[in-house]
PAFIRO-244304 format. One record per residue (C-alpha): x, y, z. Coordinates in steps of 0.001 Angstrom, whole numbers, padded with zeros to 6 digits, always signed. Layout:
PAFIRO-244304
XYZ ...
This chain:
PAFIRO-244304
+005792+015302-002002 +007935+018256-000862 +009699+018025+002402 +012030+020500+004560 +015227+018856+005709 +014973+020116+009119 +011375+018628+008948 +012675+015130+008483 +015770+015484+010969 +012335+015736+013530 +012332+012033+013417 +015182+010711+012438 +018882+012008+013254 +019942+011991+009688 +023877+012567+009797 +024090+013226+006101 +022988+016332+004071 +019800+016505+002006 +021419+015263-001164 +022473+012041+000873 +019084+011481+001767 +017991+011839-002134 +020434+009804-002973 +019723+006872-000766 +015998+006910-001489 +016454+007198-005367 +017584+003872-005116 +015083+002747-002780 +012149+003386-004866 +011980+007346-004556 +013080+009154-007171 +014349+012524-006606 +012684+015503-008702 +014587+018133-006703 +016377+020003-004728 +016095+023731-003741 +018354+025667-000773 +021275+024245+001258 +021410+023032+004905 +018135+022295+007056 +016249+024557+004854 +016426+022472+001960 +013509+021527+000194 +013633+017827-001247 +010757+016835-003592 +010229+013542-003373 +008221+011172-006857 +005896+008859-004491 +004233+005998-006443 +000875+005503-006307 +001157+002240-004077 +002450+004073-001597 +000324+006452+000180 +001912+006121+003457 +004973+007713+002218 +002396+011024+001199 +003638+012222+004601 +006731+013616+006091 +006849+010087+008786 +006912+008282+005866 +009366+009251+004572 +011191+009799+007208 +010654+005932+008248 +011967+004937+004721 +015092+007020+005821 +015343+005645+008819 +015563+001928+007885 +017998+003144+004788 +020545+004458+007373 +020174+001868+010125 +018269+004623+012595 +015844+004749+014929 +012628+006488+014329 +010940+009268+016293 +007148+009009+017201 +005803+012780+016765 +004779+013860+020350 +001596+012714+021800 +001154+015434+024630 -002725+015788+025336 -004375+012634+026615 -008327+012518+025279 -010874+009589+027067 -011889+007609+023876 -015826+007359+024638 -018062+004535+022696 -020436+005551+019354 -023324+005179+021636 -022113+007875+024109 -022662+011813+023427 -020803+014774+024422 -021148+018297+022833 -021759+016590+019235 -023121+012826+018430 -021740+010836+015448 -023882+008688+013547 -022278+006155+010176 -025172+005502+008270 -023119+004188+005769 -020305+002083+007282 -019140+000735+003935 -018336+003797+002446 -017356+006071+006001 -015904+003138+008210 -014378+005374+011076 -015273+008698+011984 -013698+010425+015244 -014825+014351+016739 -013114+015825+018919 -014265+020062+020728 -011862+022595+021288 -012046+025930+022292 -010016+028096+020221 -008967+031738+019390 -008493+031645+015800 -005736+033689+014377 -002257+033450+012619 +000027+030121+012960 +003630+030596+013820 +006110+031582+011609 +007945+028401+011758 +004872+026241+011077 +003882+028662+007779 +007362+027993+006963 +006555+024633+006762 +003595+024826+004899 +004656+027271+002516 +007686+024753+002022 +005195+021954+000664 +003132+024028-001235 +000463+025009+000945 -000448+028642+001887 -001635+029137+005511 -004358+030491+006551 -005052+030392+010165 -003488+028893+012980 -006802+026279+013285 -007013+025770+009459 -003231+025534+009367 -003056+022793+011986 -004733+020417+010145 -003155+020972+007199 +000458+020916+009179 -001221+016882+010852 -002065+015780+007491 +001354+016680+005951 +002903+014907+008854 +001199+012059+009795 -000740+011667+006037 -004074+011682+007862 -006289+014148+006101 -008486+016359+008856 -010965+019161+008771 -012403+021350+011358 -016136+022979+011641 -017377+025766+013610 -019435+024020+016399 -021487+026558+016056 -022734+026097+012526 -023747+022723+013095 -027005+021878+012944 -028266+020089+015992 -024853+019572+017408 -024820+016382+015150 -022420+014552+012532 -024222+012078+010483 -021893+010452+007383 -024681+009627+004853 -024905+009458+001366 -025909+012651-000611 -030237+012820-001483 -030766+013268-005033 -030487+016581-006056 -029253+017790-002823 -026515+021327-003019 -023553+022130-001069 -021320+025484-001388 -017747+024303-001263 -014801+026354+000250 -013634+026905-003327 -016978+029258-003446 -018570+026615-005960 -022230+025636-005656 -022594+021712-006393 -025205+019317-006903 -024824+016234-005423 -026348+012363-006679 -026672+009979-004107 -023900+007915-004816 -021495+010706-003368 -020643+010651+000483 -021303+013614+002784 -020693+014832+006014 -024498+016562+007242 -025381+018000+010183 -029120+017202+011265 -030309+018744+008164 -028256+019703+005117 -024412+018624+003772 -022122+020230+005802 -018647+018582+003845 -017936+016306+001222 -016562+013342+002772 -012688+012930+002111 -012947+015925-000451 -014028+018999+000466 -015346+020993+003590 -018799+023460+002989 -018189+027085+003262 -021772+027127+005343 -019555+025253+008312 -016461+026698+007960 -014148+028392+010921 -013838+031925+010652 -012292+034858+012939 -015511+034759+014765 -015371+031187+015573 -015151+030164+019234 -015325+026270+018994 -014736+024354+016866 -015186+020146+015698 -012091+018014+014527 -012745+016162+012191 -010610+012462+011627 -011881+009993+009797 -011516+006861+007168 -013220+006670+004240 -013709+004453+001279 -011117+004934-001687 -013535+004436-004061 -016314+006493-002939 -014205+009263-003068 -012301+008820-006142 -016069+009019-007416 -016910+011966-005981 -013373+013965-006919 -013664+012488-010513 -017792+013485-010701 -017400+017134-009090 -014132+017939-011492 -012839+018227-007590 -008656+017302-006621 -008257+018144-003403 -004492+016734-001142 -007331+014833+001354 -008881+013470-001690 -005382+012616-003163 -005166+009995-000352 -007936+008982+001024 -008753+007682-002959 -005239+006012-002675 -005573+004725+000877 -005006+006075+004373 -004455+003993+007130 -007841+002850+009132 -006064+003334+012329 -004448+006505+012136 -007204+008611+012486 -007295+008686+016787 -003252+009578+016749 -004178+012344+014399 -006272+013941+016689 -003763+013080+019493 -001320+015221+017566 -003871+018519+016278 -004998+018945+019536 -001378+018526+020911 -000368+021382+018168 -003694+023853+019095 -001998+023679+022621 +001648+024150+021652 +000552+027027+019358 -001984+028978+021715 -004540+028330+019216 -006885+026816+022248 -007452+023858+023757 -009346+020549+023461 -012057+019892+025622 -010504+016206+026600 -012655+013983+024903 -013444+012293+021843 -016346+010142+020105 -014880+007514+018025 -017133+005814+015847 -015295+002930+014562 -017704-000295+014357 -015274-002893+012618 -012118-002276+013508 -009421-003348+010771 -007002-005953+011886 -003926-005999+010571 -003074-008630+007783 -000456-011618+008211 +001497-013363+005498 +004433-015719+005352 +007669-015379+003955 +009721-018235+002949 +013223-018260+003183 +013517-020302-000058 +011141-018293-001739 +013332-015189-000780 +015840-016419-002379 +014735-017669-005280 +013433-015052-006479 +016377-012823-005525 +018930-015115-006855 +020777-014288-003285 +020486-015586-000198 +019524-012860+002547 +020917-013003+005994 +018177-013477+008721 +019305-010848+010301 +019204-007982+008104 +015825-009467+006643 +014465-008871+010405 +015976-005743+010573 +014621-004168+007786 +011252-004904+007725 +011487-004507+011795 +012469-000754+010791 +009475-000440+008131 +007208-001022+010822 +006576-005281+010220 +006102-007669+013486 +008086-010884+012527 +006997-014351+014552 +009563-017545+013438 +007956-019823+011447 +009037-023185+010595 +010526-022164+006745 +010699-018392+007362 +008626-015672+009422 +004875-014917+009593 +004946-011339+009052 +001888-009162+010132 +001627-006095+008060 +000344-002497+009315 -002599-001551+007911 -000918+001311+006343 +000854-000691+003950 -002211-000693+001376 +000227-002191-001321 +001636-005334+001057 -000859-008226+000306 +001292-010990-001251 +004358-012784-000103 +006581-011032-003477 +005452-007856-001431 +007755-008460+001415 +010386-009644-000951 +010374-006462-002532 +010409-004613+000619 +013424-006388+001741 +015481-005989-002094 +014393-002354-001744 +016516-002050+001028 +018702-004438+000921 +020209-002943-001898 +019310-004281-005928 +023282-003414-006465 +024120-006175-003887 +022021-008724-005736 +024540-010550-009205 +023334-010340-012250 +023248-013522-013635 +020503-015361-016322 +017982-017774-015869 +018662-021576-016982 +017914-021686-020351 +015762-024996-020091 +013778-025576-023295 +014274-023319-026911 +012367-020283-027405 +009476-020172-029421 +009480-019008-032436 +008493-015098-033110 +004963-014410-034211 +005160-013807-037939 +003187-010356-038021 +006388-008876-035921 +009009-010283-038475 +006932-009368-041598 +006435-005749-040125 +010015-005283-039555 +010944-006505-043251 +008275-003979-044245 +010008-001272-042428 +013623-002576-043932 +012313-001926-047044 +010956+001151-046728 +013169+003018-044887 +015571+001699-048133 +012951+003033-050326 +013677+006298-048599 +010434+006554-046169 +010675+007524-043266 +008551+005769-040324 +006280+007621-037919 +004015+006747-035255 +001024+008194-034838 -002368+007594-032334 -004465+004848-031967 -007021+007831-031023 -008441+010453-033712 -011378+012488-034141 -014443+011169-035570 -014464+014093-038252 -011072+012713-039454 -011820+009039-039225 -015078+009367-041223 -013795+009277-044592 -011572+005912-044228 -014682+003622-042909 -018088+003079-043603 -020931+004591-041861 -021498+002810-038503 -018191+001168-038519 -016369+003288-036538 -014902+002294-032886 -015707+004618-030605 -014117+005271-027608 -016361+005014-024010 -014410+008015-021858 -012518+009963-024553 -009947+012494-023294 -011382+015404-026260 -012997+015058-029592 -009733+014841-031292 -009393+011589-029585 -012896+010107-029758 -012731+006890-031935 -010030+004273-032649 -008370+004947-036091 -010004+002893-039541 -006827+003579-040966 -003197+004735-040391 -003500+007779-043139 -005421+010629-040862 -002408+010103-038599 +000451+010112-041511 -001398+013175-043032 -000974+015173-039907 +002435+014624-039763 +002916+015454-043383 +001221+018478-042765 +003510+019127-039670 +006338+018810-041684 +005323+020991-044560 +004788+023791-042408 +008302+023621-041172 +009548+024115-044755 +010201+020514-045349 +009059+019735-048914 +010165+016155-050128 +008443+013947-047010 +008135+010401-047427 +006255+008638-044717 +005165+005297-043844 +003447+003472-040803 +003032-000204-039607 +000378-000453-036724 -003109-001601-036020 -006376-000749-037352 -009905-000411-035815 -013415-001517-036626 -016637-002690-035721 -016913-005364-038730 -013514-006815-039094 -011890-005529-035615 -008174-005240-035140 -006194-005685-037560 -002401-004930-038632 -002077-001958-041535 +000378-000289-043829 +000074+003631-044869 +002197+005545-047027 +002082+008877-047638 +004355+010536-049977 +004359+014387-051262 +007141+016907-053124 +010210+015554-055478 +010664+011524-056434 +013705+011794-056131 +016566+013387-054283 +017699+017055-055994 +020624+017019-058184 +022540+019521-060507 +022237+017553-063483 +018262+018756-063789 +015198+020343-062537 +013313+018702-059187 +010485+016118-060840 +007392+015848-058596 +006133+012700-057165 +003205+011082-059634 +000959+007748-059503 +003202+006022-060667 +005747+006757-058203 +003781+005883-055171 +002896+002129-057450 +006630+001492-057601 +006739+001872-054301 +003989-000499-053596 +005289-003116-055907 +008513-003194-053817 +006315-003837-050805 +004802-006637-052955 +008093-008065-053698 +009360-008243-050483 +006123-010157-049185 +006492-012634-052682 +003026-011377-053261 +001634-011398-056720 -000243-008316-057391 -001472-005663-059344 -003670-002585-059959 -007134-002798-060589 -010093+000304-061226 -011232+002277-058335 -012894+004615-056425 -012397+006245-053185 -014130+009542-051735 -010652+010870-050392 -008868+010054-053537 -008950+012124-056582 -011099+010166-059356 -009135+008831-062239 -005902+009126-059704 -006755+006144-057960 -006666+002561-058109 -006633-000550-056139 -003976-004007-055305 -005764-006480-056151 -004217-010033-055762 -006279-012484-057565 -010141-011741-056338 -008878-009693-053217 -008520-006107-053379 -005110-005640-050492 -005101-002010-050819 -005887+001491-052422 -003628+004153-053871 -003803+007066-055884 -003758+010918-055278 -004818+012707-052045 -008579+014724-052938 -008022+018807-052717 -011083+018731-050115 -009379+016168-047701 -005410+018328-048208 -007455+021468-047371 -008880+019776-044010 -005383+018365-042780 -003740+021896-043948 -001718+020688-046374 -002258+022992-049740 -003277+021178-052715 -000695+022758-054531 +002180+022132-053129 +001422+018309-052477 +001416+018152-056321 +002651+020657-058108 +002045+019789-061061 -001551+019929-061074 -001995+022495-063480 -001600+022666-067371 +000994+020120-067910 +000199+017497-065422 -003517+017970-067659 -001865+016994-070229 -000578+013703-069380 -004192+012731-068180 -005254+013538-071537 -001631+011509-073281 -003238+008846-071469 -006735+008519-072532 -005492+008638-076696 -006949+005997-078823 -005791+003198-081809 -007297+005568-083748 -005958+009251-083129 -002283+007535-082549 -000828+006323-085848 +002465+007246-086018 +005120+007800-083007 +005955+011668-081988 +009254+011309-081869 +009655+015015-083131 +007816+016413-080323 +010428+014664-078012 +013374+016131-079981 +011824+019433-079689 +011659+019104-076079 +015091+017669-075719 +016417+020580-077432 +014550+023043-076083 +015411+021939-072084 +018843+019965-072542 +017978+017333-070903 +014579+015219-071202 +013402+015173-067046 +009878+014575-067344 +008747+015034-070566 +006527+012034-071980 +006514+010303-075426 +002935+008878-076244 +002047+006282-078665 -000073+003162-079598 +000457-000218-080133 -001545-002984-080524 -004401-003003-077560 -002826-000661-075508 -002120+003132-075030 +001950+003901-074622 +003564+006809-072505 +007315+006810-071908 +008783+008478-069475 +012568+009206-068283 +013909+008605-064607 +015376+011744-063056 +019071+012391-063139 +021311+012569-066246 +023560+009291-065808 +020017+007410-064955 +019421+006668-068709 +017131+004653-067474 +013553+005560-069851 +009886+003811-068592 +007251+003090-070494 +003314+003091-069065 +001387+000872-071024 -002400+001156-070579 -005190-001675-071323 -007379-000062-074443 -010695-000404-072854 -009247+001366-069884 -007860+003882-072433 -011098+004665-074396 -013041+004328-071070 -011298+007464-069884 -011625+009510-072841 -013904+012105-072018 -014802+015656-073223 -013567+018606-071279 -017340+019961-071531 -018029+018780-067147 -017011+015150-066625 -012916+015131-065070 -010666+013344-066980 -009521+010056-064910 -006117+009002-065638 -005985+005118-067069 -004694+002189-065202 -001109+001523-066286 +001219-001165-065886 +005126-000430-065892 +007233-002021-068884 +010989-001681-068355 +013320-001691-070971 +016655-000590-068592 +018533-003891-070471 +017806-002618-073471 +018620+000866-072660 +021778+000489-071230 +023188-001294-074103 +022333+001392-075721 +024177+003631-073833 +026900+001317-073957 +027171+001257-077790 +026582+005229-077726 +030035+005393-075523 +031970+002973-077345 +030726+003650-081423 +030563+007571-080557 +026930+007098-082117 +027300+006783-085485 +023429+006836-086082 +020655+009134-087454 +020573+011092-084592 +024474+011836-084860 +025317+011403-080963 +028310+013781-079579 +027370+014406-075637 +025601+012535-072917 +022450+015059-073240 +021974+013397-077399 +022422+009435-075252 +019535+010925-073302 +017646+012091-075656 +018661+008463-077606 +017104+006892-074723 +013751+008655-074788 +013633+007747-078589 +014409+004008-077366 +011961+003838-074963 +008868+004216-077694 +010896+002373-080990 +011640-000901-078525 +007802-000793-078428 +007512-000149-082388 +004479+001872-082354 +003294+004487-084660 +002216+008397-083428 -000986+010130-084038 -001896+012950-086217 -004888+013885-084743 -003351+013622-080844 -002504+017567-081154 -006070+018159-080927 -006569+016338-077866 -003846+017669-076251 -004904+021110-077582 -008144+020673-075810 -007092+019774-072153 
């Protein structure tokens, strides 16, 4: 709500300057957006709740100023005296309420007028809150409801059919042309203002363009009126249709005001030399609203203020806001003015008089502590652990929407099981999430595109479905190096296996006892995947992100693994080796390798022993030392050995042995013998490359002859 200084200082002598004023309402419930120009032309733009659509108006405002410095307020003048005549009587125009539910009060009032342009001073007013004049009749109801908060309209007498008002509701597939130039259909649960025929406004929204005041216009019809919040938030909503009258009547204007807002409009058209009324007025107001009493306590006042408020200034401030106070035995019976839509409980007045009374005046002190406090619910303590962890893991935790679009939900639930949403805001934000991952991937992709390659997410929330409802989920989403960069050797992409340790460290820190099992998922590559099983119940699914899914959340396929192409084939295919092509341990091939690239990063030794299918692998970074091996279950193995003739090679199952004791003895007897082995140690590259041996003779397995030809062939 914008507001000229000098507009205020109407009402109330204000002996401050306009940042005072902001000042003293900021704490008072009013916060300050603000403030443009110096002196009485200052524009202050007020942040009114939406409780509070009396304060939608300059008095107001100007009555919460009032009461903050101690003032009195100003009535605005009331200079034209109209005879108030009775529904049943009828003048130049009737009034009929066929629906008093929804149109409670409706008041007409005639003028003659000379339309043309408003004074400067009132378009500087106007202009001031936003609203561009347009003539000196249109203006003056625009200039009332900006005052007073009583939205009013005027018709061309004229145009109306009948010389009649009738507030109905709209007939089914009735039309009205708007003063926007729009042609709407109406439904019958939408209020109008008709003449004797057709529409001729919609009621608390919008006048027609068929009645509306023009250059040529001679007389005209005020229009002041009440109607029902609801109907008209319907309306606005249905039509696409925001309007400032429909801004608050669908909030609340005051029953009562309607008669002093034509008081005032016609008082204006004189003052102007816009015309003049005609000196009546047909109020059609069947049940009058009384106004509401409540009781306020003394005891209750302070109790919940934790002060004890002097009778005086308690009287004195809600005297100022407009309250009548009658003694009452333990406090006052208040009545409230029926423009105080958001008084209707005791607290209310409470509130009214902390507001005021200042919150800085009141100590700060706590509440008896009088029994211990429950314990906190176990799902909040285990998801902060979880995010401990992680974030030491090197995640990093976003937070993503509840809401998603059904094309990106589709692939993480099964058909029917979605949650959709009744009144989404698009179609990106149509269903409640399955799962936590469309979300993460997003914000992977986000972050690719800003050059970010090693991004490590994670995400504790809640999960959506028809079957099992809500339900409290943890996604992980992890793309570029392992590791952090270092000097001592080349970056070493993120694999399976990776993304397993990190689940096992989840496991660990929840003490439960689980592993991977086969799997399948449509969004996961096949042969990258597998699931957490603990015991009978599968807990989760991991594995590698399909190209088809990376492609529709614009992450490329190649960068999320880069190591997709020859040699990342080949460690499928070093997985899927059988008793019978290993037979002896390639520890030449690793030798080769070590030589060749000075350091072994991530090249992997293969062999076979017993049941099971062996690839070890060394840990980024030089001083690691620390080698891996992935065994693999031989019925797994053999299961996954396929031609390269059309069926994709899956990668095994594997379980992680580690041998870091072992190893680092190793190391230990490398730095204090100088070696003296085979392998004739001399630098920290030959320990490495001692290690990588280690890793596949701790397992004393034999290599494979004919492996070279399956290797050949992927």
């Amino acid at each position: 709500m914008k507001v000229r200084f000098s507009w205020l200082k109407d009402f109330v002598d204000v002996p401050g300057t306009a940042a005072d004023v902001a000042a003293r309402l900021s704490v008072r419930g009013f916060a300050v957006e603000e403030i443009d120009g110096a002196g009485d032309d200052a524009i202050i733009d007020f942040e009114v709740t939406a409780n509070r659509p009396d304060c939608l108006s300059v008095l107001g405002l100007a009555r919460e100023v009032a009461t903050a410095y101690g003032l009195p307020l100003r009535e605005p003048a009331e200079d034209v005296a109209l005879t108030a005549l009775i529904p049943a009587v009828r003048t130049e125009v009737s009034v009929h309420l066929d629906d008093p539910d929804l149109g409670p009060r409706y008041a007409g009032a005639v003028a003659d007028v000379t339309v043309g342009a408003s004074p400067e001073w009132l378009q500087a007013r106007l202009r001031a809150a936003g609203v561009r004049p347009i003539s000196n009749v249109v203006d003056i109801t625009n200039y009332v409801l900006l005052e007073l908060g009583q939205p009013m309209h005027a018709f061309d007498l004229a145009k109306i059919g009948g010389a009649e008002i009738r507030v109905r509701r709209a007939r089914a597939g009735e039309k009205i042309s708007t003063l926007d130039g729009q042609n709407r259909t109406l439904t019958p649960d939408m209020l109008v203002i008709a003449d004797d025929s057709v529409p001729i406004a919609l009621a608390g929204v919008m006048g027609g363009a068929d009645s509306e005041v023009g250059h040529a216009t001679r007389a005209i019809v005020f229009e002041s009126a009440s109607f029902d919040a609801n109907s008209v938030r319907r309306t606005s909503k249905a039509l696409g249709l925001k309007t400032e009258a429909s801004t608050r009547f669908e909030r609340g204007v005051d029953p009562n005001l309607p008669l002093l807002a034509m008081r005032r409009a016609c008082a204006l058209l004189e003052a102007t030399g816009a015309g003049k009324a005609r000196g009546q007025v047909v109020d059609a107001y069947p049940a009058p609203v009384a106004p509401r009493q409540l009781g306020l306590r003394r005891t209750r006042l302070a109790g919940v203020l934790g002060v004890v408020v002097p009778d005086a200034e308690v009287t004195g401030i809600l005297s100022a806001l407009g309250f009548r106070l009658a003694p009452a035995a333990d406090g006052w019976t208040v009545t409230v003015p029926t423009r105080r839509v958001d008084v209707l409980r005791e607290v209310d007045l409470v509130e009214e008089v902390a507001r005021h009374y200042g919150f800085d005046r009141i100590p700060a002190t706590f509440p008896a502590l009088r029994s211990a406090a429950p314990p906190m619910d176990s799902r909040i303590t285990r998801a902060r652990h979880l995010r401990r962890v992680l974030t030491g893991a090197g995640f990093f935790e976003a937070v993503t929407f509840g809401f998603i679009g059904e094309a990106a939900a589709a692939p993480f639930a099964a058909a029917g099981d979605l949650a959709p949403i009744a009144n989404p805001l698009s179609e990106n934000f149509a269903v409640l999430r399955p799962s936590a991952l469309p979300g993460l991937l997003d914000a992977l992709a986000h972050n690719r595109r800003r050059e970010q390659r090693d991004v490590r997410l994670f995400e504790v929330g809640n999960v959506f479905s028809k079957a099992r409802g809500e339900r409290q989920f943890l996604a992980l989403a992890w793309t570029g190096g392992s590791d952090v960069p270092h000097w001592s050797g080349a970056a070493v992409d993120v694999t399976f296996f990776d993304m397993k340790g990190a689940l096992d460290r989840v496991c660990r820190a929840l003490d439960v006892q689980a592993g991977p099992a086969p799997h399948t998922e449509s969004w996961l590559v096949p042969g990258q995947t597998a699931a957490l099983v603990c015991g009978d119940v599968r807990i989760g699914v991991f594995g590698r992100l399909s190209k088809a899914l990376a492609e529709r959340h614009g992450i490329a396929h190649a960068i999320a693994d880069r190591r997709v192409g020859a040699e990342r084939r080949r460690v499928v295919a070093e997985h899927v080796g059988t008793e019978a092509d290993c037979r002896r341990v390639q520890i030449e091939r690793i030798r080769v390798r070590a030589e060749r690239d000075g350091v072994v990063a991530d090249r992997p030794g293969v062999a076979a022993h017993g049941n099971a299918v062996v690839s070890g692998e060394r840990w980024i970074g030089a001083a690691d030392h620390e080698p891996v091996a992935h065994i693999l279950p031989r019925a797994s193995a053999e299961a996954a050995l396929e031609s390269r003739d059309g069926i994709r090679e899956r990668l095994a199952r594997h379980e992680i042995l580690r041998v870091r004791a072992a190893a680092r003895r190793q190391v230990a007897h490398c730095e204090r013998e100088r070696c003296e082995n085979p392998l004739e140690h001399k630098s920290s590259r030959d320990c490495s490359r001692a290690m990588r041996t280690l890793a596949v003779d701790l397992l004393q397995v034999n290599s494979a002859p004919d492996l070279r030809r399956v290797l050949g062939r992927s």
